[in-house]
C-alpha positions in Angstrom: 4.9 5.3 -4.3 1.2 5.6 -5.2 -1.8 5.8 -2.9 -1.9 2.3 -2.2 1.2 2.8 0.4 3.3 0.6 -2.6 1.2 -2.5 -3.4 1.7 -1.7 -7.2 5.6 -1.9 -6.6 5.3 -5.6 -4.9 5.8 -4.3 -1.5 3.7 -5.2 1.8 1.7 -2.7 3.3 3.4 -2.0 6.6 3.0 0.4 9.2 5.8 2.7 8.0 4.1 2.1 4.3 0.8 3.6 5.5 3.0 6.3 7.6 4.8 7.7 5.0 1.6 7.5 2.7 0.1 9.8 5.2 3.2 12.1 5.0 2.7 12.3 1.2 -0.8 12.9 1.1 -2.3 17.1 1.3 0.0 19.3 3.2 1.2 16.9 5.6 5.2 17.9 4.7 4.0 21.2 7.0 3.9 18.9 9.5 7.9 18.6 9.6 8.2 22.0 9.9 9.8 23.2 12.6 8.4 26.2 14.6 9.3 28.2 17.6 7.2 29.4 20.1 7.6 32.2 23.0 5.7 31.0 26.0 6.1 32.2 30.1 7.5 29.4 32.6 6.8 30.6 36.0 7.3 34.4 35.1 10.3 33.4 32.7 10.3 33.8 28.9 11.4 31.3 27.5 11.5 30.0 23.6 10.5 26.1 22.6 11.5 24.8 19.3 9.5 21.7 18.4 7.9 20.0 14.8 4.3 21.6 14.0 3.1 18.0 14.3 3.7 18.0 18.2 2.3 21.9 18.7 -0.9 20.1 17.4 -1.0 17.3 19.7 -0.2 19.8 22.7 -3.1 21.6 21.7 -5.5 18.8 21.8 -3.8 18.0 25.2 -4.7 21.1 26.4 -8.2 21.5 24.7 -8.6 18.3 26.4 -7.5 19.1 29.7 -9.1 22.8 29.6 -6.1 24.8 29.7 -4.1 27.0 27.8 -0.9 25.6 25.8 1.3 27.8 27.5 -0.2 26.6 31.0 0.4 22.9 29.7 4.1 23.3 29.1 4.0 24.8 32.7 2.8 22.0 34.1 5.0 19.0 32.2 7.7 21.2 33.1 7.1 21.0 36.7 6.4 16.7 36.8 9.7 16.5 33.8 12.0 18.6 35.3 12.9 15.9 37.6 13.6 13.4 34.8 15.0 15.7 32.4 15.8 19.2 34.1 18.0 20.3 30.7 15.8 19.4 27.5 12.0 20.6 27.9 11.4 20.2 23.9 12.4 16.2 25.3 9.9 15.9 27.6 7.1 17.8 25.7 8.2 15.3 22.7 8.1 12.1 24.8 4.5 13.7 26.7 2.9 13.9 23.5 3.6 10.6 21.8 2.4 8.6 25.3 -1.2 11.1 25.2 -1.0 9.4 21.5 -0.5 6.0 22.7 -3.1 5.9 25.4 -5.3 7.0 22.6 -7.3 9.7 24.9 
């Protein structure tokens, strides 16, 4: 697929198109890349596996709400663990695409 997200192969530029143009594009493949992270909850190590791509949004979460990552995950942990009191990498998944999607 070329630059143009696929117009040269007689397909429409869609969403997904443009997506995966994006994924193809510079190092974005990194952003796949799973990576674990050792963080305190309350006192309590504990270890969160998620994509780089959603580390980087929980940073500018963070950045954005002048706090620390690790703070962050404190506090979604507290307000999740009432929907979801087994999967934290969930939650912080499902946290970051609605910060996306209101686009602050």
């Amino acid at each position: 697929m070329s630059a143009n997200f696929g117009d040269d192969l007689g397909e429409h530029v869609t969403p997904l198109n443009q997506l995966f143009g994006l994924c193809s594009a510079g190092n974005q493949d990194t952003e796949f890349l799973p990576e674990r992270r050792s963080l305190r909850i309350h006192g309590h190590s504990t270890t969160i596996r998620l994509e780089r791509a959603f580390w980087n949004v929980l940073e500018e979460l963070a950045a954005s709400e002048d706090m620390t990552v690790a703070s962050l995950v404190t506090k979604i942990y507290d307000h999740c663990q009432f929907a979801n009191q087994k999967n934290l990498a969930s939650c912080l998944r499902v946290v970051c695409l609605k910060f996306i999607n209101i686009g602050l």
